[in-house]
PQR file of N, CA, C, O and H, with PARSE charges and radii, in Angstrom:
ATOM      1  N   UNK A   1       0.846  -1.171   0.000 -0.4000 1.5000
ATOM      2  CA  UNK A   1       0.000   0.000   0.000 -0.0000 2.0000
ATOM      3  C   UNK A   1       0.891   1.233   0.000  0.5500 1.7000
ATOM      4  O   UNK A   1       1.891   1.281   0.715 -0.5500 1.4000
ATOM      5  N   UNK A   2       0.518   2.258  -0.825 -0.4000 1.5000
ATOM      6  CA  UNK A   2       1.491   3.529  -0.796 -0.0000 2.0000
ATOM      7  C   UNK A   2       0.526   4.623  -0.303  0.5500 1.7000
ATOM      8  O   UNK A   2      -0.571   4.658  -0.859 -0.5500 1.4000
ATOM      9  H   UNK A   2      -0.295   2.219  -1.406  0.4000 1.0000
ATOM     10  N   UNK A   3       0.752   5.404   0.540 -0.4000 1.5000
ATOM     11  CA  UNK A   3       0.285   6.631   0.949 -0.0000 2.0000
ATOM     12  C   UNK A   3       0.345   7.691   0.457  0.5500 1.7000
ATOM     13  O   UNK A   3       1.425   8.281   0.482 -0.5500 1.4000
ATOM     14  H   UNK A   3       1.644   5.376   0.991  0.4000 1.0000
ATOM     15  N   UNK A   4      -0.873   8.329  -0.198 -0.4000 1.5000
ATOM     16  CA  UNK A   4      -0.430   9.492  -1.663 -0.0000 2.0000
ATOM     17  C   UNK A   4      -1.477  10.350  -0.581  0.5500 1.7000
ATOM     18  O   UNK A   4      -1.557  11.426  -1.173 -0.5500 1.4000
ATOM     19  H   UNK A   4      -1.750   7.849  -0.218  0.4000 1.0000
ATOM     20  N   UNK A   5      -2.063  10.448   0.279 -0.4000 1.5000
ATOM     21  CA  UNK A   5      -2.474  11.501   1.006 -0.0000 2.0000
ATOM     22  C   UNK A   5      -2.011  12.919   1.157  0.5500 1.7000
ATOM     23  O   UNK A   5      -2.547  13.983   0.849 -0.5500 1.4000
ATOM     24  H   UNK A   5      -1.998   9.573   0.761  0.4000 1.0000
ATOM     25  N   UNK A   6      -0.857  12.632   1.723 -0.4000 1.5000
ATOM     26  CA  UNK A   6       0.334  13.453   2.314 -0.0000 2.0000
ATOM     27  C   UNK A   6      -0.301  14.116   3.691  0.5500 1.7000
ATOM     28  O   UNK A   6      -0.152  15.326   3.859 -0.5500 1.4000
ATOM     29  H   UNK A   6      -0.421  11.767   1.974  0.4000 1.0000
ATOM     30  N   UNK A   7      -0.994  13.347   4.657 -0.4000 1.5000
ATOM     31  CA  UNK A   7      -1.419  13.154   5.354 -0.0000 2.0000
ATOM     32  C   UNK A   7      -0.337  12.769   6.606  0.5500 1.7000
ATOM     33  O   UNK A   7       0.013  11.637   6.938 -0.5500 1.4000
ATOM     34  H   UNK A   7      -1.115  12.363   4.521  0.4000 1.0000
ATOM     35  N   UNK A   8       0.032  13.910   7.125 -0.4000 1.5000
ATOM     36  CA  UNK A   8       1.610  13.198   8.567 -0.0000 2.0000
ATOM     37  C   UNK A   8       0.951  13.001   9.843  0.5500 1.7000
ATOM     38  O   UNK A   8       0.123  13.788  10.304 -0.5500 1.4000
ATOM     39  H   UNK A   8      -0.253  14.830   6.855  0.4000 1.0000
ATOM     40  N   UNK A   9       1.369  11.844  10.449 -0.4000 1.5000
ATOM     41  CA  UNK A   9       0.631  11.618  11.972 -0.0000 2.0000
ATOM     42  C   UNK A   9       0.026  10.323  11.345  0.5500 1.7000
ATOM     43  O   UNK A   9       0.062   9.980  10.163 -0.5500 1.4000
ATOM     44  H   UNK A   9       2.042  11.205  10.075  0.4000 1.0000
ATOM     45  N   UNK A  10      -0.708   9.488  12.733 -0.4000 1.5000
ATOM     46  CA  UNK A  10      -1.373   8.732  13.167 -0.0000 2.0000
ATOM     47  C   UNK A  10      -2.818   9.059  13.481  0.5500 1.7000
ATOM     48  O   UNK A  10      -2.878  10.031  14.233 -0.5500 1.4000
ATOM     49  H   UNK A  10      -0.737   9.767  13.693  0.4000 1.0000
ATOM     50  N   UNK A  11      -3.822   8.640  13.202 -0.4000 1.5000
ATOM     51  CA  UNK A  11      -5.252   8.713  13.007 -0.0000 2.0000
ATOM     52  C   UNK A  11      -6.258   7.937  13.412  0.5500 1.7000
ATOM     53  O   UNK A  11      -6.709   7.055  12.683 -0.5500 1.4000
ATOM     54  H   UNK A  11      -3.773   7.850  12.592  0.4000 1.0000
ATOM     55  N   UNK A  12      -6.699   8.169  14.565 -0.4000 1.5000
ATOM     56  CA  UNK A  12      -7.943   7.088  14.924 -0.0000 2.0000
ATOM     57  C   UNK A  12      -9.530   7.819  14.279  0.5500 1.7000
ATOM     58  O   UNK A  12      -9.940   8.975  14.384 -0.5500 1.4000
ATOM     59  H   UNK A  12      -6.332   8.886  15.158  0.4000 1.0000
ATOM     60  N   UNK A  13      -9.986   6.945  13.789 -0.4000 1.5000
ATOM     61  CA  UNK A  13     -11.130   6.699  13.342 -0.0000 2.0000
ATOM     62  C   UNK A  13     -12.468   5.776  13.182  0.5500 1.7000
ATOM     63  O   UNK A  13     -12.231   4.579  13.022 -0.5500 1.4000
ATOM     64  H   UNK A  13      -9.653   6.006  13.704  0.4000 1.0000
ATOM     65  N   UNK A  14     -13.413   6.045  13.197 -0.4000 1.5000
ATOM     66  CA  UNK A  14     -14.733   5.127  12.688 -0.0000 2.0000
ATOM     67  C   UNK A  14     -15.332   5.090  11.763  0.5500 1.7000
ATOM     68  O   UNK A  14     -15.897   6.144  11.468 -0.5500 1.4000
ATOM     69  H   UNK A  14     -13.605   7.018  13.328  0.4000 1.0000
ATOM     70  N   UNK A  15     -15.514   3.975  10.898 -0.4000 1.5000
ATOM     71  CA  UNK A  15     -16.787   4.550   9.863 -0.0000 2.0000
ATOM     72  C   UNK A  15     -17.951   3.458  10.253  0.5500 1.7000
ATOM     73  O   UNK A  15     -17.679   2.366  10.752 -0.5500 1.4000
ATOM     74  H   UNK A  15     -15.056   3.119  11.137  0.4000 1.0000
ATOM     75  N   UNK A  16     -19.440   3.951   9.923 -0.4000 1.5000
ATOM     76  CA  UNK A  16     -20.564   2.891  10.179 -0.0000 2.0000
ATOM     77  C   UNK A  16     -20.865   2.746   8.239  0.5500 1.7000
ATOM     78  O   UNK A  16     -21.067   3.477   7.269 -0.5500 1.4000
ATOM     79  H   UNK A  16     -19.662   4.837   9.517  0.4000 1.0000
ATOM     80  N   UNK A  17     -20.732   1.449   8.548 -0.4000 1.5000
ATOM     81  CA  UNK A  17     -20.981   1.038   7.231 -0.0000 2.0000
ATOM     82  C   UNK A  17     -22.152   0.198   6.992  0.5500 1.7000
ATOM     83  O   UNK A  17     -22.320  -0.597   6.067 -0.5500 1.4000
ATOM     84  H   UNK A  17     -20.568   0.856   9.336  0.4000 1.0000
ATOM     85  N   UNK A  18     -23.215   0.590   8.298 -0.4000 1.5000
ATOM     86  CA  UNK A  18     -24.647  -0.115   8.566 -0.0000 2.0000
ATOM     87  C   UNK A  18     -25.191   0.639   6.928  0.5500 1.7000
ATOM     88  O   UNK A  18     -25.025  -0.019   5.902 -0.5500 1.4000
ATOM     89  H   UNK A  18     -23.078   1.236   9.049  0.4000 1.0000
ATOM     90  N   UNK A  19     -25.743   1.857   6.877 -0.4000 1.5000
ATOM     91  CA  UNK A  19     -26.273   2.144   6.256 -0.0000 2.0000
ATOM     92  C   UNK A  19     -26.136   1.831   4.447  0.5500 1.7000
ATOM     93  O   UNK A  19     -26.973   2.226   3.635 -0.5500 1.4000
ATOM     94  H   UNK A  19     -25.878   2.393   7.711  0.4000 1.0000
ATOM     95  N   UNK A  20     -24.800   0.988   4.073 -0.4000 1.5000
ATOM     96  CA  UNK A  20     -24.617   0.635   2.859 -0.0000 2.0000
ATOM     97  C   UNK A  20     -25.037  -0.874   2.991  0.5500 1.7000
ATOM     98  O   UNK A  20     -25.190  -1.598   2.007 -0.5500 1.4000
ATOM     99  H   UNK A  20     -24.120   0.667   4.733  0.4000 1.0000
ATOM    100  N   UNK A  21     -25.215  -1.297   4.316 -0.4000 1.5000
ATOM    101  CA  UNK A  21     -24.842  -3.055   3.909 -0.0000 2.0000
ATOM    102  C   UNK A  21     -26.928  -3.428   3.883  0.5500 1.7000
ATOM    103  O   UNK A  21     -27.749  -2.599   4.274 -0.5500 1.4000
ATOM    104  H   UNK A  21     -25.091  -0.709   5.116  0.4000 1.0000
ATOM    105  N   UNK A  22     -27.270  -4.754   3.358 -0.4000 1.5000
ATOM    106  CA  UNK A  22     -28.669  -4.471   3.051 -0.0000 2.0000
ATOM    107  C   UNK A  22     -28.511  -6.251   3.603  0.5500 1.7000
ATOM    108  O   UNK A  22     -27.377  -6.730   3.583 -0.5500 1.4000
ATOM    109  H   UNK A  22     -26.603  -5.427   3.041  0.4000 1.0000
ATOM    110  N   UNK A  23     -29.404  -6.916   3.959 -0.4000 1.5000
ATOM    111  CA  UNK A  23     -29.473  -8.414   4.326 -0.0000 2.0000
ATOM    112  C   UNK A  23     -28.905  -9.442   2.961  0.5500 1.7000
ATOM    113  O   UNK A  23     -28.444 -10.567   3.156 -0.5500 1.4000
ATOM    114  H   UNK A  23     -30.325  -6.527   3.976  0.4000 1.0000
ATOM    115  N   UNK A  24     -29.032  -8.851   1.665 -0.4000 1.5000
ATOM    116  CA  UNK A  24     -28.256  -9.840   0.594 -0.0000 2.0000
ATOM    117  C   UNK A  24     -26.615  -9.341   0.371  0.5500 1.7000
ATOM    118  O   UNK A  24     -25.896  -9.782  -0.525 -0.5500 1.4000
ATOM    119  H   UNK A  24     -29.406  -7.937   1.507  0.4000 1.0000
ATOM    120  N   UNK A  25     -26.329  -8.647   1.066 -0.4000 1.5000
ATOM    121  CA  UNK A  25     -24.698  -7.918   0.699 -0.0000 2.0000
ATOM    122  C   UNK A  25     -24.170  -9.768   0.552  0.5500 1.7000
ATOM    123  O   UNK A  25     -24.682 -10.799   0.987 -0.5500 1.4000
ATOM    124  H   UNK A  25     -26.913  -8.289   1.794  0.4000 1.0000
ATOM    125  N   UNK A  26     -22.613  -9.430  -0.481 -0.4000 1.5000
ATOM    126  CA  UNK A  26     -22.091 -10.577  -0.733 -0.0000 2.0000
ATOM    127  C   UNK A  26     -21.044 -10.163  -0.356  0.5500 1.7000
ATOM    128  O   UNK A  26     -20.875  -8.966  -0.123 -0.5500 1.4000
ATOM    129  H   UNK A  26     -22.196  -8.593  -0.835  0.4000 1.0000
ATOM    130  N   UNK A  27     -20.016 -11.159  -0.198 -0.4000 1.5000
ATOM    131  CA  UNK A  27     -18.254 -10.960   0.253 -0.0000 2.0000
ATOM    132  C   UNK A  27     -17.732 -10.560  -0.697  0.5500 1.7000
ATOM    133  O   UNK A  27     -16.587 -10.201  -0.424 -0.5500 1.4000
ATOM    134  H   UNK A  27     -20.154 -12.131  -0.387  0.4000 1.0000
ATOM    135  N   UNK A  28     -18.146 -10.342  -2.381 -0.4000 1.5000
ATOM    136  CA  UNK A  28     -17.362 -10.020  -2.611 -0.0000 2.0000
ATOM    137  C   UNK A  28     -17.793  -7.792  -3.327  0.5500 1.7000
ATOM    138  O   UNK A  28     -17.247  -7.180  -4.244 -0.5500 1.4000
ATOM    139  H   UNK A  28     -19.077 -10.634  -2.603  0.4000 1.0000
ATOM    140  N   UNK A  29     -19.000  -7.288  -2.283 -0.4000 1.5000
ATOM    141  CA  UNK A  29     -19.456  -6.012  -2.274 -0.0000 2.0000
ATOM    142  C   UNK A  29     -18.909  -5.077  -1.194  0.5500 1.7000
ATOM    143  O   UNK A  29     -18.930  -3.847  -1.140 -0.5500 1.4000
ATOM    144  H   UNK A  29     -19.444  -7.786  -1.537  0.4000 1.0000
ATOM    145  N   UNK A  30     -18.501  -5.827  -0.497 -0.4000 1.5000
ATOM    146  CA  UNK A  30     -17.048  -5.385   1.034 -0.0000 2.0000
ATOM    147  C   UNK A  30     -16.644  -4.370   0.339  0.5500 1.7000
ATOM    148  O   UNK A  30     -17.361  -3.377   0.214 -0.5500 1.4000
ATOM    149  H   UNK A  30     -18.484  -6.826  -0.541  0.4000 1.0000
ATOM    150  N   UNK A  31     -15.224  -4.476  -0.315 -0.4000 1.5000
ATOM    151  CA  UNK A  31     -14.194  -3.833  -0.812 -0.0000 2.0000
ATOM    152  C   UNK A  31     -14.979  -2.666  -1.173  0.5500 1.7000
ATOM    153  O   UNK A  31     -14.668  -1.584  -0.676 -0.5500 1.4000
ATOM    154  H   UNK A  31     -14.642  -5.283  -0.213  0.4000 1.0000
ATOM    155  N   UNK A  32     -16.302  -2.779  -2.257 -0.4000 1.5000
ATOM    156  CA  UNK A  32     -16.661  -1.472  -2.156 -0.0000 2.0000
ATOM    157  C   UNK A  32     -17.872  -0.701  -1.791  0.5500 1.7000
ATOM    158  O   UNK A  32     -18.283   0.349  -2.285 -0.5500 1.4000
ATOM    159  H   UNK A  32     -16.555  -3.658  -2.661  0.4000 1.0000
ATOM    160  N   UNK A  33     -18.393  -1.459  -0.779 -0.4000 1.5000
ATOM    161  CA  UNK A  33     -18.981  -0.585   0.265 -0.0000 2.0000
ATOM    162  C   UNK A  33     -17.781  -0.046   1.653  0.5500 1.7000
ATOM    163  O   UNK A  33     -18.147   0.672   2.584 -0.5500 1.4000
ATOM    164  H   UNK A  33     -18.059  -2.312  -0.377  0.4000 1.0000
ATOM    165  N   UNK A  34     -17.012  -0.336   1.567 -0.4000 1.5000
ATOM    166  CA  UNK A  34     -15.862  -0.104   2.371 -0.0000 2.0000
ATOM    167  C   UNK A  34     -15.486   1.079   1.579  0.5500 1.7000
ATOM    168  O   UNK A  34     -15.669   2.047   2.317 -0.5500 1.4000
ATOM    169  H   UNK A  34     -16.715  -0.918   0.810  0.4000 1.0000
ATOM    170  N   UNK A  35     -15.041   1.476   0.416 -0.4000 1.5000
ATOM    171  CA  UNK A  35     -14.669   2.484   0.013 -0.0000 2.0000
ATOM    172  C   UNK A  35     -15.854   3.452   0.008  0.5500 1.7000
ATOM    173  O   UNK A  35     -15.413   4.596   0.113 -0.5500 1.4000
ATOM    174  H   UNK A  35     -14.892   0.690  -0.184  0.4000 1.0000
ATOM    175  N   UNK A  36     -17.062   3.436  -0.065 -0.4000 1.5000
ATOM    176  CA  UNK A  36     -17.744   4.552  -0.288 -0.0000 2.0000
ATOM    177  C   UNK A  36     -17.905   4.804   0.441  0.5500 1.7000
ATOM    178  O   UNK A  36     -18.032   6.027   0.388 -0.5500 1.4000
ATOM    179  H   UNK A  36     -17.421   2.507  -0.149  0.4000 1.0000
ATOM    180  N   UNK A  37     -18.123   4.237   1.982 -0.4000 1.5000
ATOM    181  CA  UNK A  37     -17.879   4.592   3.247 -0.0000 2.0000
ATOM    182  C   UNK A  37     -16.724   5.241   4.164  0.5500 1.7000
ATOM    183  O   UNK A  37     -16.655   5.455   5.374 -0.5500 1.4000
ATOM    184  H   UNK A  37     -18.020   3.243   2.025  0.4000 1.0000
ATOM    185  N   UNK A  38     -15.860   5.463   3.102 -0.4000 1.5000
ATOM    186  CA  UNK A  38     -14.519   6.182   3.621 -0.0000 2.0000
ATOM    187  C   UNK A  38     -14.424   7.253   2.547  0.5500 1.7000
ATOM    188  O   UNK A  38     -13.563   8.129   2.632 -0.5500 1.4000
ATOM    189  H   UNK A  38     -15.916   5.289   2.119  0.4000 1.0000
ATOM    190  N   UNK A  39     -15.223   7.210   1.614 -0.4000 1.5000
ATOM    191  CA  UNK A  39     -15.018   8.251   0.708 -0.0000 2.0000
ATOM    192  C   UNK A  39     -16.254   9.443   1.415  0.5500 1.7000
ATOM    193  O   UNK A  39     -16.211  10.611   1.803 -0.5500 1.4000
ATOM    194  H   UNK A  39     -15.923   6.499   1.545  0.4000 1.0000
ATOM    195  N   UNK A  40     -16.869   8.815   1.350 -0.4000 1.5000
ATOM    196  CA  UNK A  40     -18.656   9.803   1.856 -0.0000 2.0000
ATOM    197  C   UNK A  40     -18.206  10.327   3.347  0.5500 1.7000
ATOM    198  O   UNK A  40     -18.175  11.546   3.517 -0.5500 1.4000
ATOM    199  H   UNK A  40     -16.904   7.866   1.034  0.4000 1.0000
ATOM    200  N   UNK A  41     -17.873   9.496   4.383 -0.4000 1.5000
ATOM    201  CA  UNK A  41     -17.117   9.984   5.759 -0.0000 2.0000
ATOM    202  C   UNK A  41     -15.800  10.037   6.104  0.5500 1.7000
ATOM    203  O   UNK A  41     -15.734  10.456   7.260 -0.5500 1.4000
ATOM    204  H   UNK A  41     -17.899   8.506   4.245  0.4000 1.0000
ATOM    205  N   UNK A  42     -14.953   9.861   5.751 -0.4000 1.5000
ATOM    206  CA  UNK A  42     -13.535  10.667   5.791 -0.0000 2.0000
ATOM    207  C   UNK A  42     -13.337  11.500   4.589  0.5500 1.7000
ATOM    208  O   UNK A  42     -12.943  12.611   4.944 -0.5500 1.4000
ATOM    209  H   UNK A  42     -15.007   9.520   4.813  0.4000 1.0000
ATOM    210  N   UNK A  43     -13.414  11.437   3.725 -0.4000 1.5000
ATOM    211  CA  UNK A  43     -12.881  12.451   2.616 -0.0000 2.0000
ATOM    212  C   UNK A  43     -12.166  11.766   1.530  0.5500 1.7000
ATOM    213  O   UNK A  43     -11.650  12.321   0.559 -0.5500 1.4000
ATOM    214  H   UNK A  43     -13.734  10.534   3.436  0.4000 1.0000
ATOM    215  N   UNK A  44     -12.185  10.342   1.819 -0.4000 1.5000
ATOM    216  CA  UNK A  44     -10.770   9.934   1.347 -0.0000 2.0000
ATOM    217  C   UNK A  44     -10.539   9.001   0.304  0.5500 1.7000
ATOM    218  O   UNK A  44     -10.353   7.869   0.751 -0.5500 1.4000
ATOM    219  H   UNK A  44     -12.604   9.891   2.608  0.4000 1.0000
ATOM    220  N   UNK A  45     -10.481   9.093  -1.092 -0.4000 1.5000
ATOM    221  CA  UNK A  45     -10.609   8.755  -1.743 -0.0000 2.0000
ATOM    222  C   UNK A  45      -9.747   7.021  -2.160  0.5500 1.7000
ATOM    223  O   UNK A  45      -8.806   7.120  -2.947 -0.5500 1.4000
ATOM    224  H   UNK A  45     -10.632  10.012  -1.455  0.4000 1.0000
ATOM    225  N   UNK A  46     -10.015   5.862  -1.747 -0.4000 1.5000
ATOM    226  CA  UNK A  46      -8.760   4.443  -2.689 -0.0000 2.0000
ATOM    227  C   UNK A  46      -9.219   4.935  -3.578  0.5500 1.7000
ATOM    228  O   UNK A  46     -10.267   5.551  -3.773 -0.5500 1.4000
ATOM    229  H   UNK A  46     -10.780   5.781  -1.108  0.4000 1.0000
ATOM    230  N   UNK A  47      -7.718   4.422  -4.639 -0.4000 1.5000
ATOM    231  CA  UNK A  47      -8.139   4.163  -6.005 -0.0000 2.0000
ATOM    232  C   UNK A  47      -6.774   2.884  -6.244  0.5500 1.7000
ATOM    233  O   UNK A  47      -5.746   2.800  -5.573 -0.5500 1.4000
ATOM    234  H   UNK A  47      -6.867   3.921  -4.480  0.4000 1.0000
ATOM    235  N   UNK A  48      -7.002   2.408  -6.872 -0.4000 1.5000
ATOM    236  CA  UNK A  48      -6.127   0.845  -7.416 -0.0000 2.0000
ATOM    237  C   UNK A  48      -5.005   1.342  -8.181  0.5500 1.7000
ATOM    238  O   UNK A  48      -5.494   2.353  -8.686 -0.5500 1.4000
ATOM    239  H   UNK A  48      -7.837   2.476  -7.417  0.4000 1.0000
ATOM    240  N   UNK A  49      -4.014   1.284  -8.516 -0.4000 1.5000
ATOM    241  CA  UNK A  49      -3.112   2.112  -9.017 -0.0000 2.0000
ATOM    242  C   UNK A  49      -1.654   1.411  -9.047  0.5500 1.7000
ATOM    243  O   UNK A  49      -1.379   0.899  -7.962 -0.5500 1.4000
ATOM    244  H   UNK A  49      -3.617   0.463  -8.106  0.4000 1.0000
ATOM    245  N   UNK A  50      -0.632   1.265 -10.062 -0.4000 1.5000
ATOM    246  CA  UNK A  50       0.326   0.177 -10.124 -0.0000 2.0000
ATOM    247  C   UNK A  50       1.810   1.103  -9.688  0.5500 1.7000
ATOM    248  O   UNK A  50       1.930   2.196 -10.241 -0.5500 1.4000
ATOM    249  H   UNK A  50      -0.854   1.681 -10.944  0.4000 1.0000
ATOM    250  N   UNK A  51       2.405   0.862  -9.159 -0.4000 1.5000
ATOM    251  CA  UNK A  51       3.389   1.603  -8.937 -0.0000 2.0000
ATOM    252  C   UNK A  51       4.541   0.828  -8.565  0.5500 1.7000
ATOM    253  O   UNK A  51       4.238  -0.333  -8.289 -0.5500 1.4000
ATOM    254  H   UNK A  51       2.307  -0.026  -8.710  0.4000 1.0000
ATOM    255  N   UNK A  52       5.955   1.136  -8.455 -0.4000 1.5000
ATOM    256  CA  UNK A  52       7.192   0.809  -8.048 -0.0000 2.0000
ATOM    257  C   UNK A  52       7.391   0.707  -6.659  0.5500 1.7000
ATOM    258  O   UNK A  52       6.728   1.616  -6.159 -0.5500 1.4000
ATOM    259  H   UNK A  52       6.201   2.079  -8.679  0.4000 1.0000
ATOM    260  N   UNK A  53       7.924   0.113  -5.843 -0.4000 1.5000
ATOM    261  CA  UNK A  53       8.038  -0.273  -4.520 -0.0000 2.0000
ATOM    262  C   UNK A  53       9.276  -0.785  -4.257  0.5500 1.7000
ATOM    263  O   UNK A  53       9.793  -1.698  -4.901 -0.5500 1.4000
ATOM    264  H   UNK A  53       8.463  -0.625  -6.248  0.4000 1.0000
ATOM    265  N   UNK A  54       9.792  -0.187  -3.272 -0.4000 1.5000
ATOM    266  CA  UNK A  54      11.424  -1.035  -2.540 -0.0000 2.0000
ATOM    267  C   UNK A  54      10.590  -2.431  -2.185  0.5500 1.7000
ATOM    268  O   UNK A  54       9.369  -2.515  -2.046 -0.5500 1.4000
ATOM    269  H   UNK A  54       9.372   0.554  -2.749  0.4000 1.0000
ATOM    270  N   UNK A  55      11.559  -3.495  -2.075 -0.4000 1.5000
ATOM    271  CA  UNK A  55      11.002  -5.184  -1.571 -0.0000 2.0000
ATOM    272  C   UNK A  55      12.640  -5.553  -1.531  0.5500 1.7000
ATOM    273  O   UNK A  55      13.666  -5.115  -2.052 -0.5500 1.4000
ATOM    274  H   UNK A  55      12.550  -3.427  -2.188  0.4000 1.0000
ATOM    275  N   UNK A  56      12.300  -6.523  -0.683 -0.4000 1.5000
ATOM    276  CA  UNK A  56      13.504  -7.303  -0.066 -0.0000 2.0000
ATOM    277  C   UNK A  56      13.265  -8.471  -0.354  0.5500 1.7000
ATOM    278  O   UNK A  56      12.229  -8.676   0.278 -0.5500 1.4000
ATOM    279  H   UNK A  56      11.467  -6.879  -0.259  0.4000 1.0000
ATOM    280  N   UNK A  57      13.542  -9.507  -0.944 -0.4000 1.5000
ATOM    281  CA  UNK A  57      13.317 -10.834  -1.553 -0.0000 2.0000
ATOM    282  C   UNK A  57      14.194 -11.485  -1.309  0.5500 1.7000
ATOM    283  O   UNK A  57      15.247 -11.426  -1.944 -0.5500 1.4000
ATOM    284  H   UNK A  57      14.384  -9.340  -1.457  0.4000 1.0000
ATOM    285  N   UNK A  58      13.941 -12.469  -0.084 -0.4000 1.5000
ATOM    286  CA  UNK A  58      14.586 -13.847   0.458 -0.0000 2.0000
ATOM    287  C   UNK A  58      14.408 -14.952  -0.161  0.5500 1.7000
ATOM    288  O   UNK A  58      13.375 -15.610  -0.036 -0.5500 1.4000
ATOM    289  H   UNK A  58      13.086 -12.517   0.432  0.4000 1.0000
ATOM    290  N   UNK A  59      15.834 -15.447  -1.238 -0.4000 1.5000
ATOM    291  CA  UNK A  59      15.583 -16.428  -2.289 -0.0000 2.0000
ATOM    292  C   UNK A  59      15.618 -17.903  -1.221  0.5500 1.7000
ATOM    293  O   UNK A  59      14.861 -18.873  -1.262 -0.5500 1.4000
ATOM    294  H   UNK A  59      16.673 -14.913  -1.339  0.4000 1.0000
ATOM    295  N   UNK A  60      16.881 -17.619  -0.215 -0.4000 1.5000
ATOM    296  CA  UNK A  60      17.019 -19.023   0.798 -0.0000 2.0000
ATOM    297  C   UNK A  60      17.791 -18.859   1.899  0.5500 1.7000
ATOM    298  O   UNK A  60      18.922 -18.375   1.933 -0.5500 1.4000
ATOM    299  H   UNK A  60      17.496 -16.831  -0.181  0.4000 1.0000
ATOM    300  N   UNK A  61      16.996 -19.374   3.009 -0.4000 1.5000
ATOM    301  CA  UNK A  61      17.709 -19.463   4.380 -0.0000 2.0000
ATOM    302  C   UNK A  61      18.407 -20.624   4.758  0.5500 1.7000
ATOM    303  O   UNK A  61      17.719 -21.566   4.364 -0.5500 1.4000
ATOM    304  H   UNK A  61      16.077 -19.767   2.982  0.4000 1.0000
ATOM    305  N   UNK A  62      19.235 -20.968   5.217 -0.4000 1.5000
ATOM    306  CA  UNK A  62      20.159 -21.746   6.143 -0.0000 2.0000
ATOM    307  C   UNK A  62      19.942 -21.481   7.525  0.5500 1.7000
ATOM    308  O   UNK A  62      19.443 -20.424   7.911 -0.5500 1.4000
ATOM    309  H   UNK A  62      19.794 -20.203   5.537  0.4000 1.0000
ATOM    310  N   UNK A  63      20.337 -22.505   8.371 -0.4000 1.5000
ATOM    311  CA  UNK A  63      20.797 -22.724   9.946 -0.0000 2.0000
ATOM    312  C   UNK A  63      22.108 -22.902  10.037  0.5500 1.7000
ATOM    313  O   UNK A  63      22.413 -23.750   9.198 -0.5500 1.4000
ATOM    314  H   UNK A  63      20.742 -23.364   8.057  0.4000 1.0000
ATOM    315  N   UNK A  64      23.041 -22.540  10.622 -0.4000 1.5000
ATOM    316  CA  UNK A  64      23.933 -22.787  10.757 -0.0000 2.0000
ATOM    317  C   UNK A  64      24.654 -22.829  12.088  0.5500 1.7000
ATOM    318  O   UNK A  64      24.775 -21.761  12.689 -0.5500 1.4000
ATOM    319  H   UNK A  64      22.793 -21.851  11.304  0.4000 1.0000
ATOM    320  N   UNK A  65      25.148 -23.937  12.619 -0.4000 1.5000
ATOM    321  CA  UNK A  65      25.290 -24.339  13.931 -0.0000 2.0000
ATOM    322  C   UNK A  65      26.262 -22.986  14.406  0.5500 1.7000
ATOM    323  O   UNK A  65      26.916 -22.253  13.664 -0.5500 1.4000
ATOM    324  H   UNK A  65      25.050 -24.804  12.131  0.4000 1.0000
ATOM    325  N   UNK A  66      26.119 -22.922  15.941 -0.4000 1.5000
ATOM    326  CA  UNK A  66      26.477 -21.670  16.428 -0.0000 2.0000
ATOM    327  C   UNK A  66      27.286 -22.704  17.541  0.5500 1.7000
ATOM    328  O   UNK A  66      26.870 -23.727  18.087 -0.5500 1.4000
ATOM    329  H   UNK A  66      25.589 -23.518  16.544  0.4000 1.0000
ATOM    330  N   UNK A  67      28.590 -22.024  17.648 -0.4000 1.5000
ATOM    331  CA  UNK A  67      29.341 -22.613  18.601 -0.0000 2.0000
ATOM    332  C   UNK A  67      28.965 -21.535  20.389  0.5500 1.7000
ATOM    333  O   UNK A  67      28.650 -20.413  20.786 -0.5500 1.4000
ATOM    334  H   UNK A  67      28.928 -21.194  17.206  0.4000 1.0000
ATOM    335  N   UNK A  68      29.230 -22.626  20.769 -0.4000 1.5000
ATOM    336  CA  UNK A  68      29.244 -21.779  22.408 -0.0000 2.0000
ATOM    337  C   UNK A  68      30.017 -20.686  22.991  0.5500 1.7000
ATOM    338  O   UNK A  68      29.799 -20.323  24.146 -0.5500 1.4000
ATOM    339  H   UNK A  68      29.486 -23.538  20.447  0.4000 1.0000
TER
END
């Protein structure tokens, strides 16, 4: 996940996401009743978006006996 806010600090928050969910909601209408519920009450727009990222990629580990 990349942070394009520019938003500094730590943030506690709630959203009620009663009013989007209806007795047939499916698992896979989450993701975006979850977003319109953070878009409509925080301000805050996801959007899906491909980008470049630092990663650290562990091809193989060993044990190796440790003397006393």
């Amino acid at each position: 996940m990349v942070d394009l806010t520019g938003l500094k600090g730590q943030y506690d928050f709630a959203i009620n996401i009663a009013p989007y969910v209806t007795d047939t909601v499916k698992q896979e209408d989450v993701p975006g009743i979850l977003a319109q519920a953070i878009e409509e009450q925080l301000g805050l727009r996801l959007e899906s978006r491909r980008t470049a990222i630092e990663m650290l990629m562990v091809d193989h580990a060993e044990m190796t006996p440790v003397e006393n």
